[in-house]
C-alpha positions in Angstrom: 0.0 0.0 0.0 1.1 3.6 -0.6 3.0 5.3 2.4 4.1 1.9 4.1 6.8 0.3 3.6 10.5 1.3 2.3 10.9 3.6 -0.7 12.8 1.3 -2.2 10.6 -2.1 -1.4 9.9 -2.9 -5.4 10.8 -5.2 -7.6 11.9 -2.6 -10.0 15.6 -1.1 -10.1 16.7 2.0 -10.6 20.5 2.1 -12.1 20.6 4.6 -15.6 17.0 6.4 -14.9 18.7 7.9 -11.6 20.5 10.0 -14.0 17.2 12.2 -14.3 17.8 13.3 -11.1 20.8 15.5 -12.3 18.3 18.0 -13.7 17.5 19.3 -10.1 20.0 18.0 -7.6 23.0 19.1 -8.4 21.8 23.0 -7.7 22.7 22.8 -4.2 26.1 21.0 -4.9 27.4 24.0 -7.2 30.3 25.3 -6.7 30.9 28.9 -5.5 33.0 30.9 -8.0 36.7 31.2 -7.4 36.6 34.7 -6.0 34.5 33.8 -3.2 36.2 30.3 -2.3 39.6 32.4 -2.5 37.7 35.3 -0.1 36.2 32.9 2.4 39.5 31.2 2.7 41.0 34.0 3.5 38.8 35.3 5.8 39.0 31.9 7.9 42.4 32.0 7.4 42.2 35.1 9.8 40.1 34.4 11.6 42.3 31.8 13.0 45.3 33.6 12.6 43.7 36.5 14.7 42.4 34.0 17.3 46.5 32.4 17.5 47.4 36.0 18.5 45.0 36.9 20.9 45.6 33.3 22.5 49.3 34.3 22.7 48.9 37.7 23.5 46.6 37.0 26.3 49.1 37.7 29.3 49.4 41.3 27.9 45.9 41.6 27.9 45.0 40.5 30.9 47.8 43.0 32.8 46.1 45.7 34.7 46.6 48.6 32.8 49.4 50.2 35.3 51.8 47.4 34.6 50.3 47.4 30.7 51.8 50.4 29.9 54.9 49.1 31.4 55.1 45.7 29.3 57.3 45.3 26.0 54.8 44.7 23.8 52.9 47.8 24.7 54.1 49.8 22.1 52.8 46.9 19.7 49.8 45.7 20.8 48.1 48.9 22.3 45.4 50.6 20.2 47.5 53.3 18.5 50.3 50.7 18.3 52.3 49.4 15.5 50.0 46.1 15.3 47.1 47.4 17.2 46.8 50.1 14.4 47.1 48.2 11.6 44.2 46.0 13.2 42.0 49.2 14.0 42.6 49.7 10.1 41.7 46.5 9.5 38.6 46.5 11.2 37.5 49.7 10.0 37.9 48.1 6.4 36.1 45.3 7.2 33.3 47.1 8.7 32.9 49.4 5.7 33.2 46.0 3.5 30.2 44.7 5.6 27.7 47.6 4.2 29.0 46.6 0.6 25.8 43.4 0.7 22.9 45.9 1.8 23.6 48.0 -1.5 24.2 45.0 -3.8 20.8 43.8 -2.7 19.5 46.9 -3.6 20.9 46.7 -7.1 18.2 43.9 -7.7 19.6 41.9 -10.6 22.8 43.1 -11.9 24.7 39.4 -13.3 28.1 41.5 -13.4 28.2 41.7 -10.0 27.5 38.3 -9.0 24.6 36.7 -7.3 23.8 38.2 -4.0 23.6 34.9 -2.2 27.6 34.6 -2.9 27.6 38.0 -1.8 26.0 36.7 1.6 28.3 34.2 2.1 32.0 36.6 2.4 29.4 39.2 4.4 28.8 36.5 6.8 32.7 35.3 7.1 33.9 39.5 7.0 30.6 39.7 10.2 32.3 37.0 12.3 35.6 38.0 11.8 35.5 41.9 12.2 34.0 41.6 16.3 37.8 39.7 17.3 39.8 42.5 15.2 38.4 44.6 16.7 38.6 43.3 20.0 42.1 42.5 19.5 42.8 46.4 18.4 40.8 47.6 21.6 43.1 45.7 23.5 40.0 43.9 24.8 38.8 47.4 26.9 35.7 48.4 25.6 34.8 52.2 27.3 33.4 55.3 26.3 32.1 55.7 22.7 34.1 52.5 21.2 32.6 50.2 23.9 29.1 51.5 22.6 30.5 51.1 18.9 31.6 47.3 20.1 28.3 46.5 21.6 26.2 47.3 19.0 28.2 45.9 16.4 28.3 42.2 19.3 24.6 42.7 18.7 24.2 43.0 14.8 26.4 40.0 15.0 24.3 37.7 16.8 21.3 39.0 15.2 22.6 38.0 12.0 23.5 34.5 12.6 19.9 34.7 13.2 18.8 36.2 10.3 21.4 33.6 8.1 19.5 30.9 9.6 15.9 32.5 8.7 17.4 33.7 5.1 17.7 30.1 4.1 14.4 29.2 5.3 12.9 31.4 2.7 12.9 29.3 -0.6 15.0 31.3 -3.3 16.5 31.0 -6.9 20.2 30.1 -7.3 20.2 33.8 -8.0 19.3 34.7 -4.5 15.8 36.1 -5.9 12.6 35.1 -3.8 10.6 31.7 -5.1 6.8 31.8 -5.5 4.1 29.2 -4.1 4.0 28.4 -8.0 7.5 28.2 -8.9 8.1 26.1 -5.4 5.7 23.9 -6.5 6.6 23.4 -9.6 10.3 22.5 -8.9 8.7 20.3 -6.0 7.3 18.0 -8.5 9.6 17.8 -10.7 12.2 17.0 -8.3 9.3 14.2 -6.9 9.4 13.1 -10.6 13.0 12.6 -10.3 13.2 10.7 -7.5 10.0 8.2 -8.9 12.4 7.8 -11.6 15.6 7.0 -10.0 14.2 4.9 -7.3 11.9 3.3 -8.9 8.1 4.2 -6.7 5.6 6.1 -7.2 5.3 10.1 -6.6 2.9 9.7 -3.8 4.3 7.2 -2.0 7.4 9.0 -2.3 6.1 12.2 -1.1 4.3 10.8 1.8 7.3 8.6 3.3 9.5 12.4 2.7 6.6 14.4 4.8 6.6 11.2 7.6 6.5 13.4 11.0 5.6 17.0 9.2 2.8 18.9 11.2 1.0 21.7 9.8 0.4 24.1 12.1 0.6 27.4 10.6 0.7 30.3 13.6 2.4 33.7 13.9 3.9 33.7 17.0 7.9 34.4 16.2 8.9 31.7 18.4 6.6 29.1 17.8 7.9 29.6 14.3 11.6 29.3 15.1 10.8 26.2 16.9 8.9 24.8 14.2 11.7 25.5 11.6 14.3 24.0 14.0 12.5 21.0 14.4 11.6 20.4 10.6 15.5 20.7 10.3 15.8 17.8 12.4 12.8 15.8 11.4 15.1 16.4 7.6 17.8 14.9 8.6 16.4 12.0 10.1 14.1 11.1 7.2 17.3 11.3 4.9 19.3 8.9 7.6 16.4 6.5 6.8 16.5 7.2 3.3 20.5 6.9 3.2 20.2 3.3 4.7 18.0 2.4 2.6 19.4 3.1 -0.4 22.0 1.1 1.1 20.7 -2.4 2.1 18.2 -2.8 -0.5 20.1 -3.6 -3.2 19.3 -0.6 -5.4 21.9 -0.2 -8.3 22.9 3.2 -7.8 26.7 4.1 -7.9 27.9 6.7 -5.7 27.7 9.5 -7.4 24.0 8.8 -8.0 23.1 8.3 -4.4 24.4 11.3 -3.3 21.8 12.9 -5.9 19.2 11.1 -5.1 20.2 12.6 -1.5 20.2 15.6 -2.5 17.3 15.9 -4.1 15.2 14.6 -1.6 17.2 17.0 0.8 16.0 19.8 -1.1 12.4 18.5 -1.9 11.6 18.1 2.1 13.3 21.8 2.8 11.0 23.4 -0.1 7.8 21.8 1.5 8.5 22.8 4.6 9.5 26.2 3.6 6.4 26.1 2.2 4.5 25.3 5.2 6.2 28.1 7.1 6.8 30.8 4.2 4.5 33.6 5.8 5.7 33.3 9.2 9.4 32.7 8.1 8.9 36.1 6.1 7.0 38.1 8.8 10.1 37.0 10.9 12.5 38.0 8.5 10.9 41.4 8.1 10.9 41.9 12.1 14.4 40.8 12.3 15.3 43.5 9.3 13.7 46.2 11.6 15.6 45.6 15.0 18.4 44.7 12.8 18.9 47.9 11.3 19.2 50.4 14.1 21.8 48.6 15.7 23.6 48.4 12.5 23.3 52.3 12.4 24.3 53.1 16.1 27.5 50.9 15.1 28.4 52.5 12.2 27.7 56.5 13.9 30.0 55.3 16.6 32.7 53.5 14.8 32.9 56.9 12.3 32.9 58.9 15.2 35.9 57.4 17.1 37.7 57.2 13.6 37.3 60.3 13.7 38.6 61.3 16.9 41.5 59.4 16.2 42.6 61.0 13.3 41.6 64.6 14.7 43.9 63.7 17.5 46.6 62.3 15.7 47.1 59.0 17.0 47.6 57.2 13.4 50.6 56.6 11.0 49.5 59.5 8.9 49.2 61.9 11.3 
């Protein structure tokens, strides 16, 4: 009977018809461009470096500041210092890089300037690493006008490892652009029709082992939603464990390569119908966290300007 039983319980194969389901899967396993593979390494690539120095720095930072000024590497490390300033520079850098994505999603489509989801990802590695060069250029003292600078730029953050996590709960095109109920739908089924294909089962029973512990239970309370979407996540990858074994003990000719787009495909068939489920919440949510977001975001960037300011005014820099 439909919806009992493994996916894969028939006596037909699938071997050459799981090529069909190249057409959709392999949209997730793309490749980022080189630029932005050679810009996230090298943002991790600091990140850890940065993390090595504060690590072995930390006895000078943790000095009160009456023997600080005292210590060797004072004259390094502290704020106007020969490293401390080239990290202040570096921050500063990074945190004008940071309002580079806001305007290239105001663009709207512009191809020659690549798609705004790779965009997203080097705004996401440049918003982790700027709070710890920062930090590290303070000297780990946050007073006065930097120390509110620093905490609202601690907040935007956190905030948007938040809003990453709701941003890929709202279905989109590989070119970052919003998906419809109808275009969701329609790549739904046709990635349905590629798994019937490969695996050999019909599209409903398909769909209702995939949806095997989904609840629908639409509501507008933020957290509620959050909940819900971190649960489907981990309803997701249970249901592709299952699928995963059984792929591998029933004796379905599938190479490799194949399984892991059959994988994928289901993967991304179970996260669009969920998305679906929660698309106006996950929205509303998305448009809340965009207004808190902002005036954080703001208060950072006044303050940061500010004490750049100051600093230059006073002349405690290179150029000075």
């Amino acid at each position: 009977m439909p919806g009992t039983g493994s996916l894969l319980d028939s006596p037909r194969r699938a071997s050459a018809p799981a090529a069909a389901v190249t057409k959709t899967a392999p949209k997730q396993a793309e490749r980022a461009p080189l630029p932005v593979r050679i810009a996230r390494a090298a943002g991790w690539t600091l990140f850890f470096a940065m993390t090595g120095l504060a690590v072995a720095a930390f006895p000078y930072y943790s000095e009160p500041l009456a023997r600080k000024v005292r210590d060797p590497l004072h004259a390094w490390f502290k704020p106007s210092g020969t490293v401390g300033q080239a990290l202040g520079i570096l921050a500063f850098g990074l945190f004008l890089f940071l309002w580079l994505y806001p305007l290239r999603k105001k663009l709207g489509r512009r191809p020659a300037l690549g798609a705004v989801p790779r965009w997203l990802d080097v705004h996401i590695v440049a918003g982790l690493l700027l709070p710890l060069v920062a930090a590290v250029h303070a000297g780990f003292r946050f007073e006065g006008l930097i120390g509110l600078g620093y905490a609202s730029m601690a907040v935007v953050c956190a905030s948007g490892i938040v809003g990453r996590y709701l941003y890929v709960h709202i279905p989109r095109s590989r070119t970052g652009v919003e998906m419809t109920l109808d275009e969701l739908a329609l790549e739904r089924r046709q990635l349905l029709h590629d798994l019937a294909t490969a695996i050999g089962r019909p599209m409903p029973e398909i769909e209702a082992k995939l949806a095997r512990g989904r609840k629908e239970s639409p509501t507008i309370n933020p957290l509620r939603v959050l909940g819900r979407m971190l649960r489907d996540d981990v309803e997701r990858r249970r249901a592709l464990g299952r699928l995963r074994a059984e792929l591998a003990t029933t004796g379905v000719r599938l190479d490799r390569e194949h399984t892991r787009e059959v994988l994928a495909a289901a993967r991304r068939e179970m996260a669009l119908s969920q998305q679906a489920a929660m698309l106006d919440g996950a929205q509303r949510i998305f448009k809340w966290w965009h207004a808190a977001h902002r005036p954080f975001a703001i208060t950072a960037l006044v303050a940061v300007l500010l004490h750049v300011g100051v600093a230059v005014a006073l002349g405690q820099t290179w150029f000075r």
